[in-house]
mmCIF file of the N, C-alpha and C atoms, coordinates in Angstrom:
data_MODEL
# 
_entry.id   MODEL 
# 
loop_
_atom_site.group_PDB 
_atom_site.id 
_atom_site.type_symbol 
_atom_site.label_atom_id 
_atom_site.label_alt_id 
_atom_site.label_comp_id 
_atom_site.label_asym_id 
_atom_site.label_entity_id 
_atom_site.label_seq_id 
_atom_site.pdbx_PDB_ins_code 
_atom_site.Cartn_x 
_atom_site.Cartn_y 
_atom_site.Cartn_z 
_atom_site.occupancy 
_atom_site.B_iso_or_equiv 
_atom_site.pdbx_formal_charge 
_atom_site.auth_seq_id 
_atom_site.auth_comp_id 
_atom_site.auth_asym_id 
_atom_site.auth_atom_id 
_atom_site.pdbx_PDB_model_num 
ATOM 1   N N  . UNK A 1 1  ? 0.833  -1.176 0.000   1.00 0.00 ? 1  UNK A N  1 
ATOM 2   C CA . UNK A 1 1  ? 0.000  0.000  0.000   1.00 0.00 ? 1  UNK A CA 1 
ATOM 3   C C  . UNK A 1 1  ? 0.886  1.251  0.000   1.00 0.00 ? 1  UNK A C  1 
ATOM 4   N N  . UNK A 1 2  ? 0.286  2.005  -0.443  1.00 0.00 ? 2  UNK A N  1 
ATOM 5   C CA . UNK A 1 2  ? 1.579  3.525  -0.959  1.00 0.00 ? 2  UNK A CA 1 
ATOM 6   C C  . UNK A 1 2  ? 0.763  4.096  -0.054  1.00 0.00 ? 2  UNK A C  1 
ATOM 7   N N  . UNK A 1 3  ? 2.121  5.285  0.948   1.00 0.00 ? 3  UNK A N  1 
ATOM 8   C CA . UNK A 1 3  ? 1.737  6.159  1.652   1.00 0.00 ? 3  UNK A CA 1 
ATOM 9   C C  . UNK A 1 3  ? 2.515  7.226  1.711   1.00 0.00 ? 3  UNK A C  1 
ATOM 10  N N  . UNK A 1 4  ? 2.077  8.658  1.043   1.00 0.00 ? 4  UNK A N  1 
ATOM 11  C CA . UNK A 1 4  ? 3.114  9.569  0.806   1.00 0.00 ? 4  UNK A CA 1 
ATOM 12  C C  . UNK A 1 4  ? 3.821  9.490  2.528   1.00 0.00 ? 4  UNK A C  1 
ATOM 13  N N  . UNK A 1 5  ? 5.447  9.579  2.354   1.00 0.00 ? 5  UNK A N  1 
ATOM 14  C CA . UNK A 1 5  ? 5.802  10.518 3.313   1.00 0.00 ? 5  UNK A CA 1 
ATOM 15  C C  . UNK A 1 5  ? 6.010  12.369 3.498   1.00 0.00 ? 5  UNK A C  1 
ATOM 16  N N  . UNK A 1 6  ? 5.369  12.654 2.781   1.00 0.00 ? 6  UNK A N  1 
ATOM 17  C CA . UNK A 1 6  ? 5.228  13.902 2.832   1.00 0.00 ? 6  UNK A CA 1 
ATOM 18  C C  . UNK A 1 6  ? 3.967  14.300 3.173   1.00 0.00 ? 6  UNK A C  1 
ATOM 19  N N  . UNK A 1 7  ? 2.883  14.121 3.105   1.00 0.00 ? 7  UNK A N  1 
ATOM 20  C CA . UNK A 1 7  ? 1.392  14.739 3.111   1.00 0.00 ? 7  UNK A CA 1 
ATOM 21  C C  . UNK A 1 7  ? 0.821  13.365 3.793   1.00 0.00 ? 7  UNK A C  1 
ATOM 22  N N  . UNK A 1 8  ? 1.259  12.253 3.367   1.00 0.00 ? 8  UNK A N  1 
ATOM 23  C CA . UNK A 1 8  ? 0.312  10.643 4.014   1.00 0.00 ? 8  UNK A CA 1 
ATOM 24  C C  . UNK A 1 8  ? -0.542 10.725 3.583   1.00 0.00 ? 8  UNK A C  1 
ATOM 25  N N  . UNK A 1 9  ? -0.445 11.181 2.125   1.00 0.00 ? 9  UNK A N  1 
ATOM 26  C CA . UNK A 1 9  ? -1.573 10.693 0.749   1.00 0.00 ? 9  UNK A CA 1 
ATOM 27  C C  . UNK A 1 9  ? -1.347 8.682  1.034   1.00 0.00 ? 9  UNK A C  1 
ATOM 28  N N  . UNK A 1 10 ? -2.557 8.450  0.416   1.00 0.00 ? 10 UNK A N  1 
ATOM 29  C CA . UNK A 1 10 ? -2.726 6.878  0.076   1.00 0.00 ? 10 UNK A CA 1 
ATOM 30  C C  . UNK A 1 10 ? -3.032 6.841  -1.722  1.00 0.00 ? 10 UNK A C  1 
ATOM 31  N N  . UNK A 1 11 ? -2.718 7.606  -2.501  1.00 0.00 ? 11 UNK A N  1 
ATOM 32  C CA . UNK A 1 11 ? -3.159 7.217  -3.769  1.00 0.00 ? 11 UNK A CA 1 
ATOM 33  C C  . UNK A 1 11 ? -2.143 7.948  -3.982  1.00 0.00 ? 11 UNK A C  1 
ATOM 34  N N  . UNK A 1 12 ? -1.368 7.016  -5.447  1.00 0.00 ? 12 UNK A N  1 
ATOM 35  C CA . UNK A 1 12 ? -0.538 7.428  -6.080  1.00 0.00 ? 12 UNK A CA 1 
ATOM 36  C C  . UNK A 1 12 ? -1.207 7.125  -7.900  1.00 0.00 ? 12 UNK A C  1 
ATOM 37  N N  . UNK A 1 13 ? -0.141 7.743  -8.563  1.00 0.00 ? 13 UNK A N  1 
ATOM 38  C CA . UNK A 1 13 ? -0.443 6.878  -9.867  1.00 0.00 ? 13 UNK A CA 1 
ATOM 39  C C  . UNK A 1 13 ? 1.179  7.012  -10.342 1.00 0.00 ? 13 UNK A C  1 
ATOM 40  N N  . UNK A 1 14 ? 1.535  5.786  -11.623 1.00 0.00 ? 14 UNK A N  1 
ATOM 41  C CA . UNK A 1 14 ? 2.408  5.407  -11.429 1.00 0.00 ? 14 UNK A CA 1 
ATOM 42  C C  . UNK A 1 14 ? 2.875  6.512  -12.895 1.00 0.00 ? 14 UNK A C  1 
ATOM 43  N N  . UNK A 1 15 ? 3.621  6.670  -13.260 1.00 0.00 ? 15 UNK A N  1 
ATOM 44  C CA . UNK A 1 15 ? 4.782  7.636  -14.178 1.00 0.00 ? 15 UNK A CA 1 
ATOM 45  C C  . UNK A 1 15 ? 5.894  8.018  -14.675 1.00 0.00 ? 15 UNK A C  1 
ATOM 46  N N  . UNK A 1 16 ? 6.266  8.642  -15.088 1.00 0.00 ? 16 UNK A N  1 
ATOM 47  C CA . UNK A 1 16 ? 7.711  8.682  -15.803 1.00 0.00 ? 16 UNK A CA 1 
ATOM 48  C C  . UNK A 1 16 ? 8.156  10.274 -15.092 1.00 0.00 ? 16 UNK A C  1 
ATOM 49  N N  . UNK A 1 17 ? 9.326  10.551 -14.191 1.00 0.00 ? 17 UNK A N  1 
ATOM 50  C CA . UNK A 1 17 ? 9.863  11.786 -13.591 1.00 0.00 ? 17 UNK A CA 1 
ATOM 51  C C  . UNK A 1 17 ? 11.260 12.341 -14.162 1.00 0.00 ? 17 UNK A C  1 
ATOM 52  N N  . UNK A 1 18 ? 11.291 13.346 -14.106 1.00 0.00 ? 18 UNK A N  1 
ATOM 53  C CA . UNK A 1 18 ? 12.622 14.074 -14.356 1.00 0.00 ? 18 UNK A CA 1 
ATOM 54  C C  . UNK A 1 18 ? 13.188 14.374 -12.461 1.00 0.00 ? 18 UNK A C  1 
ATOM 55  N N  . UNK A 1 19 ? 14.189 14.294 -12.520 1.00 0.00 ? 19 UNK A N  1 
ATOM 56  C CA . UNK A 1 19 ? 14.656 14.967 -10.763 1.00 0.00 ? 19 UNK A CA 1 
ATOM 57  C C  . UNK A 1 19 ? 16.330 15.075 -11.391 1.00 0.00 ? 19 UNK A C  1 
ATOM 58  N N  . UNK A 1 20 ? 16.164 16.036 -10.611 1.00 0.00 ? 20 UNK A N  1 
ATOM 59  C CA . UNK A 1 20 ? 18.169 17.048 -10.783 1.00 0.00 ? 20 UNK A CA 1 
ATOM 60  C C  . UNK A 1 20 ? 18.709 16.577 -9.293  1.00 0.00 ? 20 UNK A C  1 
ATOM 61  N N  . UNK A 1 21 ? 19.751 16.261 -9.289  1.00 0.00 ? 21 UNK A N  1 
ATOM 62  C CA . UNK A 1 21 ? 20.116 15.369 -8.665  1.00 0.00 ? 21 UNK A CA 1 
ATOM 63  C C  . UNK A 1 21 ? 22.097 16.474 -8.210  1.00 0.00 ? 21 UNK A C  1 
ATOM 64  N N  . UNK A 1 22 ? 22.136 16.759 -7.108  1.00 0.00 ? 22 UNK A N  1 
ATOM 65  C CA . UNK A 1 22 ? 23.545 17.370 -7.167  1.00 0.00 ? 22 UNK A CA 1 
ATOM 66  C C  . UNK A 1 22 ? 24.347 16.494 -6.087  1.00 0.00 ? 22 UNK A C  1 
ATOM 67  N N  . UNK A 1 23 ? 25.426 16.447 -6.994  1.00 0.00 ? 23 UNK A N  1 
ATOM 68  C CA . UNK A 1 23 ? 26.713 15.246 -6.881  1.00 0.00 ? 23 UNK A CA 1 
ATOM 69  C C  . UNK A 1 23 ? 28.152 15.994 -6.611  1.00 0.00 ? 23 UNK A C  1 
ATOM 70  N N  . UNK A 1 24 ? 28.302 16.603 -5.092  1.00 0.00 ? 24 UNK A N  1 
ATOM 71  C CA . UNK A 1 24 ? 29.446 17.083 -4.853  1.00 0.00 ? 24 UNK A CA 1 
ATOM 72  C C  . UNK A 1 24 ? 28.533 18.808 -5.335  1.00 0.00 ? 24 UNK A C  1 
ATOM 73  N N  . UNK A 1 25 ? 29.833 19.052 -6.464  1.00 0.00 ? 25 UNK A N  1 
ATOM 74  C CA . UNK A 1 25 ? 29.487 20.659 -6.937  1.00 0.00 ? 25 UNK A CA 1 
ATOM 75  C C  . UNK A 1 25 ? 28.923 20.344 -8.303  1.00 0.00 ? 25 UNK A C  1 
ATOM 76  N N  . UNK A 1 26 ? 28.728 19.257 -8.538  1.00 0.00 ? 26 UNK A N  1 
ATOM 77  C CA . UNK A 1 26 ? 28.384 19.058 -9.871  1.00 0.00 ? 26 UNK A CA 1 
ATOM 78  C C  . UNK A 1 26 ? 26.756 18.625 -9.751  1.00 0.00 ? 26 UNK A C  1 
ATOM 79  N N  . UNK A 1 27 ? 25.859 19.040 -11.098 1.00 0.00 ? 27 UNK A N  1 
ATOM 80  C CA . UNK A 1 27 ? 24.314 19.059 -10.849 1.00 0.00 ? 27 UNK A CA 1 
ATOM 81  C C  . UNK A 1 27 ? 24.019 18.138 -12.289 1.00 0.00 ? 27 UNK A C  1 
ATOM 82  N N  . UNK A 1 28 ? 23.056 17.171 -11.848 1.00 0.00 ? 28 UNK A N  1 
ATOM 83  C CA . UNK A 1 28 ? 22.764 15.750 -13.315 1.00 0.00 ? 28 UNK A CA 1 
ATOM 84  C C  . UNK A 1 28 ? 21.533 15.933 -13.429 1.00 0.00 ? 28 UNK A C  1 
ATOM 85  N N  . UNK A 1 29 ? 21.188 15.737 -14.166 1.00 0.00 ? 29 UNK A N  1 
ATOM 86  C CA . UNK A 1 29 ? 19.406 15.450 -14.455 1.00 0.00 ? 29 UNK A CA 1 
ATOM 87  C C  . UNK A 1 29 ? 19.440 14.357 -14.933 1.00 0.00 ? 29 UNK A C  1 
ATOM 88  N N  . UNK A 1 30 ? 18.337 13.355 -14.480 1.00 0.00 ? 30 UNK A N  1 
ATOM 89  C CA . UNK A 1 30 ? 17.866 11.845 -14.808 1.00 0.00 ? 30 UNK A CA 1 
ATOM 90  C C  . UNK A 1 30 ? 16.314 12.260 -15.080 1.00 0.00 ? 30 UNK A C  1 
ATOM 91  N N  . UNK A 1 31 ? 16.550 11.628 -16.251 1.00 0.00 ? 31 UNK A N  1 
ATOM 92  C CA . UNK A 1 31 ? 14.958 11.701 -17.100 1.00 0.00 ? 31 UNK A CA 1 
ATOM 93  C C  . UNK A 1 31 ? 14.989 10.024 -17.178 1.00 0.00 ? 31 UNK A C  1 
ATOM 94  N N  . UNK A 1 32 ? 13.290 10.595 -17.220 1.00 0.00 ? 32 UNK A N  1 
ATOM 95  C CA . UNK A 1 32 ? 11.974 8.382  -17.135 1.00 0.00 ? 32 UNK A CA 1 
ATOM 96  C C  . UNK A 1 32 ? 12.567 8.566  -16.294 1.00 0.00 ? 32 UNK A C  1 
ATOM 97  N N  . UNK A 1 33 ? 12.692 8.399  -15.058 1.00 0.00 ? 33 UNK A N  1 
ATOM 98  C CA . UNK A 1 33 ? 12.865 7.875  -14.571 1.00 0.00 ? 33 UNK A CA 1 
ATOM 99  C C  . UNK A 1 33 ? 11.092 7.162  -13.393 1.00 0.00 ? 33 UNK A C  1 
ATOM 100 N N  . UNK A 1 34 ? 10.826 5.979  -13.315 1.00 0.00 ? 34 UNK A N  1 
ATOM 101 C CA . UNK A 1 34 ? 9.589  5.372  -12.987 1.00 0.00 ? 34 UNK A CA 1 
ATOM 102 C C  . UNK A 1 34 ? 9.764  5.134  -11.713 1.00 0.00 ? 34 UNK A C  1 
ATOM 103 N N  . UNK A 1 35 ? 8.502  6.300  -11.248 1.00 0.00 ? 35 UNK A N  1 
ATOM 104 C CA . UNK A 1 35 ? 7.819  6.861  -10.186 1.00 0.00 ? 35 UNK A CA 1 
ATOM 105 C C  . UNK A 1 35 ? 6.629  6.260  -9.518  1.00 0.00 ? 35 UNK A C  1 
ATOM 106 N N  . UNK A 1 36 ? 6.622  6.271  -8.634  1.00 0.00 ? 36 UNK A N  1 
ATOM 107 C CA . UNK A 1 36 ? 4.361  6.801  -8.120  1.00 0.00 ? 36 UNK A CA 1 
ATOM 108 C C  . UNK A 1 36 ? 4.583  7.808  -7.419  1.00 0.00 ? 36 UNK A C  1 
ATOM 109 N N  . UNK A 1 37 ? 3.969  8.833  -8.035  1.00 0.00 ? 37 UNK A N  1 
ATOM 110 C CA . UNK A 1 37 ? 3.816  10.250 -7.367  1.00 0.00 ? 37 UNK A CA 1 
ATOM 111 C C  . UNK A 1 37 ? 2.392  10.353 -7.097  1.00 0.00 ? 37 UNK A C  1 
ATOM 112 N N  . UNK A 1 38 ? 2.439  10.838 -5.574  1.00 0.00 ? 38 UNK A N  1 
ATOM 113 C CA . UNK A 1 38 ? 1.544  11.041 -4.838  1.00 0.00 ? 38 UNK A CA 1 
ATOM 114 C C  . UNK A 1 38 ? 0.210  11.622 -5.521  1.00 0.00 ? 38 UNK A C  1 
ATOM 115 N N  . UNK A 1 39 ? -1.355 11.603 -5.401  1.00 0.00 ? 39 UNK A N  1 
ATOM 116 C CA . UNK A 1 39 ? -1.756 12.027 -6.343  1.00 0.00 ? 39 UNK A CA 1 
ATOM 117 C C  . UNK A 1 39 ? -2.056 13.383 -5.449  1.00 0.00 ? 39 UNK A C  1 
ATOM 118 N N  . UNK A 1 40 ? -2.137 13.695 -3.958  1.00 0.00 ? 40 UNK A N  1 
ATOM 119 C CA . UNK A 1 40 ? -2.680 14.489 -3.506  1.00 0.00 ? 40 UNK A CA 1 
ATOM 120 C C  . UNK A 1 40 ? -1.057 16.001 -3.684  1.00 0.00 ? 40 UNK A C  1 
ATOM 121 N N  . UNK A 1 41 ? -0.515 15.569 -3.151  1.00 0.00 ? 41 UNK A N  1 
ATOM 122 C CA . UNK A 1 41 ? 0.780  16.248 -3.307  1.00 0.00 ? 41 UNK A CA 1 
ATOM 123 C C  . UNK A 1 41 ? 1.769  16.682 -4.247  1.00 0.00 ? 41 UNK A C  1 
ATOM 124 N N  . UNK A 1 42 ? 2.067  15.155 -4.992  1.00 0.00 ? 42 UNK A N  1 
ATOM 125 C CA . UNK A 1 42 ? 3.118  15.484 -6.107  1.00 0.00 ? 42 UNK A CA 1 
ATOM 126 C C  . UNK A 1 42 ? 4.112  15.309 -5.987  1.00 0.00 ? 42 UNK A C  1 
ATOM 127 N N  . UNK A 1 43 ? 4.589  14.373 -4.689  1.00 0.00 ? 43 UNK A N  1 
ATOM 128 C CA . UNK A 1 43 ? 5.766  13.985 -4.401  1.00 0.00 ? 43 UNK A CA 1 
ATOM 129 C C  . UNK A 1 43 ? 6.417  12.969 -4.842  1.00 0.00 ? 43 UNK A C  1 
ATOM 130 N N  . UNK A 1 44 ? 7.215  12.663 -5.858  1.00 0.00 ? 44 UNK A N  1 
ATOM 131 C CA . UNK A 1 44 ? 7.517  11.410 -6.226  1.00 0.00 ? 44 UNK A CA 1 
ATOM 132 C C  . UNK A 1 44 ? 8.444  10.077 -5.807  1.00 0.00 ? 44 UNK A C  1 
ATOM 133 N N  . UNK A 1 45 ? 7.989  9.058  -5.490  1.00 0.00 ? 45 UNK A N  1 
ATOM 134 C CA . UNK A 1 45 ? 8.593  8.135  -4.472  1.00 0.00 ? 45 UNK A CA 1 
ATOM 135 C C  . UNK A 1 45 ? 9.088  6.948  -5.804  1.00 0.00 ? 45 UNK A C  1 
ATOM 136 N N  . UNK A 1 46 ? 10.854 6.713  -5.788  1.00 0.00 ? 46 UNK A N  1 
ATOM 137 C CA . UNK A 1 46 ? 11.004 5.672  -6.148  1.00 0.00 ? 46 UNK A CA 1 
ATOM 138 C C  . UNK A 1 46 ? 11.225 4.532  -4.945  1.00 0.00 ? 46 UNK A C  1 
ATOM 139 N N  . UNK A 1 47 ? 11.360 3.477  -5.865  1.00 0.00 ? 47 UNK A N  1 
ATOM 140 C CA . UNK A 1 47 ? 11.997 1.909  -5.434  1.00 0.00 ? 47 UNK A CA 1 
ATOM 141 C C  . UNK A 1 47 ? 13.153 2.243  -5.004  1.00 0.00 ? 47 UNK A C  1 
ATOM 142 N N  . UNK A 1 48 ? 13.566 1.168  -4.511  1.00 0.00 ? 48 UNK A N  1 
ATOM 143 C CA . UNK A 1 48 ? 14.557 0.493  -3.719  1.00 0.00 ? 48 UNK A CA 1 
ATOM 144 C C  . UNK A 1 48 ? 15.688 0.557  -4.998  1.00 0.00 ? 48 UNK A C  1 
ATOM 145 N N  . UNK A 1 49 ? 15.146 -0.111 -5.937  1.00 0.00 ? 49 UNK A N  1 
ATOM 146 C CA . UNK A 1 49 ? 15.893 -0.962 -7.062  1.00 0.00 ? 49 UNK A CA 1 
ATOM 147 C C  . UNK A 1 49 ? 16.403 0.554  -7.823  1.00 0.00 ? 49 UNK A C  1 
ATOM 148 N N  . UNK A 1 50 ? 15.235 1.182  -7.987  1.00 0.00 ? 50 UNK A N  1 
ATOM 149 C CA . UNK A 1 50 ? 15.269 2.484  -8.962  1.00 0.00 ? 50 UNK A CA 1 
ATOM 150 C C  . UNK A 1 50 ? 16.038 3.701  -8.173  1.00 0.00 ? 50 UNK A C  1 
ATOM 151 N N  . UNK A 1 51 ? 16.250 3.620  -7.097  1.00 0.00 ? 51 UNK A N  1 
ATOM 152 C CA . UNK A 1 51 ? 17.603 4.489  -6.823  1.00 0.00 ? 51 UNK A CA 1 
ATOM 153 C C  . UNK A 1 51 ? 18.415 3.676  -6.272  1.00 0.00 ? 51 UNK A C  1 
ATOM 154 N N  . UNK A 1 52 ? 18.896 2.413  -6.409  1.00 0.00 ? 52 UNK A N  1 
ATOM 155 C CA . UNK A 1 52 ? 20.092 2.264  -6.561  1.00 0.00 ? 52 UNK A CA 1 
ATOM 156 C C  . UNK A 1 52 ? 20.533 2.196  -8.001  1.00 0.00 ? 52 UNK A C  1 
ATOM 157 N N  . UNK A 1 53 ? 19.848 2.310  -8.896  1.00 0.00 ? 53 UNK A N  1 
ATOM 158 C CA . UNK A 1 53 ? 20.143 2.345  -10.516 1.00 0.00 ? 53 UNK A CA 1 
ATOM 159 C C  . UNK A 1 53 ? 20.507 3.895  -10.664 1.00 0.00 ? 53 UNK A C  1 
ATOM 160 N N  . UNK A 1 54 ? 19.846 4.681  -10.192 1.00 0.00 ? 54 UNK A N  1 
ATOM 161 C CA . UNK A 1 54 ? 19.814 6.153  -10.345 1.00 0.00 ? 54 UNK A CA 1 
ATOM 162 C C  . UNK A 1 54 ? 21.517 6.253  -9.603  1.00 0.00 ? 54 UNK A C  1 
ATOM 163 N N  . UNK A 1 55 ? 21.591 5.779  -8.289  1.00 0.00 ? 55 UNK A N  1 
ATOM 164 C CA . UNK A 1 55 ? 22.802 6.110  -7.632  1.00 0.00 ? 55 UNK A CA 1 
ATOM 165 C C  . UNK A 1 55 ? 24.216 5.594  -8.650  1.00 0.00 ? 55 UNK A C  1 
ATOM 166 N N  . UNK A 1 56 ? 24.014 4.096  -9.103  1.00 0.00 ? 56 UNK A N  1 
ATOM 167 C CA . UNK A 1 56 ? 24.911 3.832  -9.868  1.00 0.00 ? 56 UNK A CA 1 
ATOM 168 C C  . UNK A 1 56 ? 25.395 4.617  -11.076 1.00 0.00 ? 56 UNK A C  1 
ATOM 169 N N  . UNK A 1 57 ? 24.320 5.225  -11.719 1.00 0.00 ? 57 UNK A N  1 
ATOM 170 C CA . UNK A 1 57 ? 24.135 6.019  -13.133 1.00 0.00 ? 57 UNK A CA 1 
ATOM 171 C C  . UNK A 1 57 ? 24.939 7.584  -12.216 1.00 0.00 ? 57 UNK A C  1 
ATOM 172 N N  . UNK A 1 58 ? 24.645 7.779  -11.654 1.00 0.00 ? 58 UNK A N  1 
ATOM 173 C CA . UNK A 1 58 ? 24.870 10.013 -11.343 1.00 0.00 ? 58 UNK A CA 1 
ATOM 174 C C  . UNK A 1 58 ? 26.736 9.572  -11.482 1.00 0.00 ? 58 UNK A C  1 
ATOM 175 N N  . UNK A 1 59 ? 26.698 8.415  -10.091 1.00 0.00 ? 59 UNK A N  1 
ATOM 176 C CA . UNK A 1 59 ? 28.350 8.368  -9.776  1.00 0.00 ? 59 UNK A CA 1 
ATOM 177 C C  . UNK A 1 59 ? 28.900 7.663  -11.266 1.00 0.00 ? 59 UNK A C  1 
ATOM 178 N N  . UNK A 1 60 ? 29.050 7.232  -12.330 1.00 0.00 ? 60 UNK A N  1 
ATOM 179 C CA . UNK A 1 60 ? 29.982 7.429  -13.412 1.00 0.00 ? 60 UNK A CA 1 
ATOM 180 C C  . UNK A 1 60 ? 29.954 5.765  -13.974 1.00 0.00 ? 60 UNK A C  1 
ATOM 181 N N  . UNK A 1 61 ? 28.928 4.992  -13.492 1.00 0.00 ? 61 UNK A N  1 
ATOM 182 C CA . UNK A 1 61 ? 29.291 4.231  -13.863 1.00 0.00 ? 61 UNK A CA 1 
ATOM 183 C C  . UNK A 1 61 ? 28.285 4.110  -15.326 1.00 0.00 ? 61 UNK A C  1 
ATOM 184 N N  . UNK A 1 62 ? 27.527 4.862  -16.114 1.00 0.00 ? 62 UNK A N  1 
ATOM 185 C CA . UNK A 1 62 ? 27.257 4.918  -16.950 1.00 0.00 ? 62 UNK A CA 1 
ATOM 186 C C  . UNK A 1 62 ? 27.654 6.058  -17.623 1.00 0.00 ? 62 UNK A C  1 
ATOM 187 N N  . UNK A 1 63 ? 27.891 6.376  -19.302 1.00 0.00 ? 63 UNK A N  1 
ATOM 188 C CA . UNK A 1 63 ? 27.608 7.736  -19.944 1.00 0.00 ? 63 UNK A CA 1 
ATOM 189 C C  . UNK A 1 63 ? 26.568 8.561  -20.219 1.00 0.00 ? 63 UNK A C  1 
ATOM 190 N N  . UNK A 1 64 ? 26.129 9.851  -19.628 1.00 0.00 ? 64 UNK A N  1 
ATOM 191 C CA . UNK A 1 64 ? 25.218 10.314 -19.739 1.00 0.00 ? 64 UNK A CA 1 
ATOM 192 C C  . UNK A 1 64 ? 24.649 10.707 -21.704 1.00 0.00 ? 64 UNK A C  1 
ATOM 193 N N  . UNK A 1 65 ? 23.404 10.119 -22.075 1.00 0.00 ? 65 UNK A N  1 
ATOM 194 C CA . UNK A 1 65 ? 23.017 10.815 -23.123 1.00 0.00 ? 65 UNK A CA 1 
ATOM 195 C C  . UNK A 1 65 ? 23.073 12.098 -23.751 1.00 0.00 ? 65 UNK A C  1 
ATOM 196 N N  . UNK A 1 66 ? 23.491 13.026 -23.039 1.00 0.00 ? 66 UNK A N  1 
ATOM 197 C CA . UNK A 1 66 ? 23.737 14.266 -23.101 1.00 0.00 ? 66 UNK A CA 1 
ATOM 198 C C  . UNK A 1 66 ? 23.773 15.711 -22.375 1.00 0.00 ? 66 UNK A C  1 
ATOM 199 N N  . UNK A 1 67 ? 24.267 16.708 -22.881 1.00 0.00 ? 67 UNK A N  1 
ATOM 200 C CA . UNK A 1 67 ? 25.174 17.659 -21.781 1.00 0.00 ? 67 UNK A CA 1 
ATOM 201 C C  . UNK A 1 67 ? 23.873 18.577 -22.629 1.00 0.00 ? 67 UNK A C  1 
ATOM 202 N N  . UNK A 1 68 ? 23.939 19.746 -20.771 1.00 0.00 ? 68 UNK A N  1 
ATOM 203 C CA . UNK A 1 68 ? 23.103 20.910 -21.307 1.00 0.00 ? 68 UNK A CA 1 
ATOM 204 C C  . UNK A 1 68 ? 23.721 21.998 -20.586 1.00 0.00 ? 68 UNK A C  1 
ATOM 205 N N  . UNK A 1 69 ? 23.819 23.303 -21.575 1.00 0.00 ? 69 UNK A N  1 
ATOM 206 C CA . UNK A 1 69 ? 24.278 24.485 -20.278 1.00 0.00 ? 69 UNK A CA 1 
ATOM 207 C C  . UNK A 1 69 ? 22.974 25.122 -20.063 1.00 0.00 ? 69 UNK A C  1 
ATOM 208 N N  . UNK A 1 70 ? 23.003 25.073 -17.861 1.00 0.00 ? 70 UNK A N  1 
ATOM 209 C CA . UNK A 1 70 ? 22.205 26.023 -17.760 1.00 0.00 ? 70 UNK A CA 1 
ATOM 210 C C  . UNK A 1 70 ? 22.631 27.430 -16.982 1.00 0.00 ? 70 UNK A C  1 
ATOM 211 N N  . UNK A 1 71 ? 21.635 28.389 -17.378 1.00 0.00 ? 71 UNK A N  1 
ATOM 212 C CA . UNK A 1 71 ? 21.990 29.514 -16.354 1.00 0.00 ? 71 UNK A CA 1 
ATOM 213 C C  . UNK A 1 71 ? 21.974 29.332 -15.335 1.00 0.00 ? 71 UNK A C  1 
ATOM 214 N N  . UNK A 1 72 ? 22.559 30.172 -14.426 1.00 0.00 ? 72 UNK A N  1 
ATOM 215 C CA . UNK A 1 72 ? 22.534 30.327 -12.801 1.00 0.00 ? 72 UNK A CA 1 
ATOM 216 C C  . UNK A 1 72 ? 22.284 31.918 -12.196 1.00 0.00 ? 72 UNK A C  1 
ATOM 217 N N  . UNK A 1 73 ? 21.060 31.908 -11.470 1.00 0.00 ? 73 UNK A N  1 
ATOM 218 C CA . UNK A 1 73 ? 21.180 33.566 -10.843 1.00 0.00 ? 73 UNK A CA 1 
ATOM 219 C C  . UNK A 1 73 ? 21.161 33.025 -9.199  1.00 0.00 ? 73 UNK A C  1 
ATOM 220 N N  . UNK A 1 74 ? 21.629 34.008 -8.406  1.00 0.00 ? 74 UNK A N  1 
ATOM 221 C CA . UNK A 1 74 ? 21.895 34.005 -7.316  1.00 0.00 ? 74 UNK A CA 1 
ATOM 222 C C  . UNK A 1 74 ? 20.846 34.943 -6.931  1.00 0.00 ? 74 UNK A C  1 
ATOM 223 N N  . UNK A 1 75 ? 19.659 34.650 -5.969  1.00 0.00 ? 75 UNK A N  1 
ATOM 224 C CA . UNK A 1 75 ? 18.155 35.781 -5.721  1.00 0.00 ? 75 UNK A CA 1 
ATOM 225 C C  . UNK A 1 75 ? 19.285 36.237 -4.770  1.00 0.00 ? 75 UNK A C  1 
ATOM 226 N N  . UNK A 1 76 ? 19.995 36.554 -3.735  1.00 0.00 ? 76 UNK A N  1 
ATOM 227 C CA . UNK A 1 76 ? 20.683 37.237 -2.577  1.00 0.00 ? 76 UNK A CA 1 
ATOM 228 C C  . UNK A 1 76 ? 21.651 37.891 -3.111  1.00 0.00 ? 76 UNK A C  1 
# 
């Protein structure tokens, strides 16, 4: 049974997520990556399995599909 830890929604539905992910000083984005995000909230909860795949992939043991430059502003 799915139970957000954020809000303690009980309904999710299941999906495909983007999440930016920062590694030291360095910042990755992982796209698909398969979710159930909360339906009340929007919080997205992987597996067990699916972040240790995510963890293996950021730290180098795969090549990323591709590089993007983004801007950076500092609001302070």
């Amino acid at each position: 049974m799915f139970q957000c830890h954020i809000c303690g929604g009980t309904e999710a539905r299941e999906t495909l997520v983007k999440e930016i992910f920062q590694i030291g000083d360095k910042w990755v984005l992982v796209e698909n990556i398969p979710a159930k995000v909360c339906s009340r909230c929007g919080e997205p909860v992987f597996s067990r399995q699916v972040t240790e795949d995510i963890r293996q992939m950021v730290h180098g043991e795969t090549s990323p599909v591709r590089s993007v430059t983004v801007d950076v502003f500092a609001f302070a």
